[in-house]
C-alpha positions as CSV (number, residue, x, y, z in Angstrom):
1,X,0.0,0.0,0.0
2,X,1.1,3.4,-0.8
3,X,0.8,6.2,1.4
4,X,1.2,10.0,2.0
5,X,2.0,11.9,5.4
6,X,1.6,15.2,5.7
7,X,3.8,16.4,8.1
8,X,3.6,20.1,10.5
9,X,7.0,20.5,12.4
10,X,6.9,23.6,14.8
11,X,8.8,25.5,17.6
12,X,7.6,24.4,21.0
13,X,5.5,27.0,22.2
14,X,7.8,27.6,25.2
15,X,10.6,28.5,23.2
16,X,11.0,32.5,21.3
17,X,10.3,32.1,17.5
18,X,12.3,34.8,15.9
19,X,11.1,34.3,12.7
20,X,7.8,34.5,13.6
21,X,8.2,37.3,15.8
22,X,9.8,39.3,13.1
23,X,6.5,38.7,10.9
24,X,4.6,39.4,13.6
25,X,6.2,42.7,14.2
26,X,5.8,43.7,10.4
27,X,1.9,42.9,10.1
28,X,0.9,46.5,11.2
29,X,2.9,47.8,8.0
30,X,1.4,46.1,5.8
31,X,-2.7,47.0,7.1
32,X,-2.6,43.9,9.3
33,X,-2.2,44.7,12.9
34,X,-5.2,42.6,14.4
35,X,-3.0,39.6,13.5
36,X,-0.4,38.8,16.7
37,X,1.7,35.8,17.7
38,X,3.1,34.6,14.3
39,X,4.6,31.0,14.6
40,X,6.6,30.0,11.6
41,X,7.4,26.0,11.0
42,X,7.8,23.9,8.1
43,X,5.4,21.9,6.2
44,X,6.7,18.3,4.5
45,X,4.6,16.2,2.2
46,X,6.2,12.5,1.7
47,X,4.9,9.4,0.4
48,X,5.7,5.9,1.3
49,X,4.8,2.3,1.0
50,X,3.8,-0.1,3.9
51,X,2.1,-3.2,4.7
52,X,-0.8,-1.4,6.4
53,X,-1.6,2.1,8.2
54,X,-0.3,0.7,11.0
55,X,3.6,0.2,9.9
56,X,3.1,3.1,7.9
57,X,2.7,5.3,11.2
58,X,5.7,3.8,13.0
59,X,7.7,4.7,9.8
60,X,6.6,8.2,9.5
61,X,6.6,8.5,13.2
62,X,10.2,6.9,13.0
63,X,11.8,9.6,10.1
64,X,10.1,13.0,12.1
65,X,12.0,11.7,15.8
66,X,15.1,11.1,13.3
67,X,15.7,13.2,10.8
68,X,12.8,15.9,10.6
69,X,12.6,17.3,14.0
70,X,14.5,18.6,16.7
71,X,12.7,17.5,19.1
72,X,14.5,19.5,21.9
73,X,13.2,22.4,20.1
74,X,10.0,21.3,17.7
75,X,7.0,19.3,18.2
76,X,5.5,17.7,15.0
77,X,2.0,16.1,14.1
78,X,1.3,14.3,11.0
79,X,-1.4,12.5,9.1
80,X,-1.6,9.9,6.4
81,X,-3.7,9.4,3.7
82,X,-3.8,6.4,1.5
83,X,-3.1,7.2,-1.8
């Protein structure tokens, strides 16, 4: 079976964003200034093929604690779809 995660890798909400506090300072200068508290992560798309939904999540789960996320700074969530 063939599968794709969608995967949302953020700062932990304890730590400063910088990147996001930098948009969040600039939103008044371009007509936004009800927006507030920008958080800025990264978004990854990947496909892969599994047995089952199952083995799938422990492989997706498995590459994000590995290779995708710091997890002493980012959390991540993901979800998968069967393609």
């Amino acid at each position: 079976m063939k599968f794709t995660a969608e995967i949302d890798v953020m700062p932990i909400k304890s730590l400063l964003d910088p990147q996001g506090k930098a948009v969040s300072a600039s939103m008044g200068n371009v007509g936004l200034s009800e927006i507030k508290n920008v958080r800025i992560g990264k978004h990854v798309t990947l496909e892969i093929e599994a047995e089952n939904l199952e083995i799938a999540n422990n492989k997706v789960d498995e590459a994000c604690k590995k290779m995708l996320c710091n997890l002493i700074m980012e959390s991540y969530t993901f979800k998968l779809t069967e393609v």
